[in-house]
N, C-alpha and C positions, 0 to 999 in steps of 0.2 A: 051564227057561229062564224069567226072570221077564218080565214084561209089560212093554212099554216105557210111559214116562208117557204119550204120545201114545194110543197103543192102550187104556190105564186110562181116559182121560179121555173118549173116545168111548165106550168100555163104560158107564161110568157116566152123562153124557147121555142115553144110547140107552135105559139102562135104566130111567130116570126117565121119560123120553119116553112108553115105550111101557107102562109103569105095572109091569115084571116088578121086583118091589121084592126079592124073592129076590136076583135076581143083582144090583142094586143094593146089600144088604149085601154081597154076595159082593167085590165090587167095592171098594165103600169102607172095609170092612177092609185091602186093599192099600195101602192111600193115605193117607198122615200129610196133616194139617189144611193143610198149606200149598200141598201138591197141590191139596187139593179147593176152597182158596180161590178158586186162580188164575180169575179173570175171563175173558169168552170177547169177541169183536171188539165185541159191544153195551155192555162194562162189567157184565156179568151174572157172578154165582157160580152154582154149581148150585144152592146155597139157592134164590136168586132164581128160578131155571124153575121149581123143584120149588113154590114158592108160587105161580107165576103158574099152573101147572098143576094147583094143589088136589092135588097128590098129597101126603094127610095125613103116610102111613106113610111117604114119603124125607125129607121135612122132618124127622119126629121123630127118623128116624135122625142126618141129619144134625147136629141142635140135641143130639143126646146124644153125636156125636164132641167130645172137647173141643178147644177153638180155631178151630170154623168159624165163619163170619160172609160 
């Protein structure tokens, strides 16, 4: 059974948050760019946490999925 986007979209947070960048790619392989675009209630993309939080390695990941921003 696949993931709902709901439950993708907290994995991937979560996993940026708590710096496990493993399951971070695990995760953002799931999830075409327009997923992981989507904005959270501050107007933030996960790009954005992932640079406010210096975590190098989700940023790169993310900047190498093509069409995030």
């Amino acid at each position: 059974m696949a993931d709902s986007l709901d439950t993708l979209k907290k994995q991937l947070f979560g996993a940026f948050q708590s710096g496990n960048n493993q399951k971070f790619s695990d995760v953002l392989e799931k999830m075409n760019a327009e997923q992981v675009n989507v904005k959270n209630s501050r107007g933030q993309t996960v790009l954005h946490g992932a640079c406010s939080l210096n975590n190098n390695r989700a940023v790169t990941l993310l900047l190498n999925k093509p069409g995030i921003n």
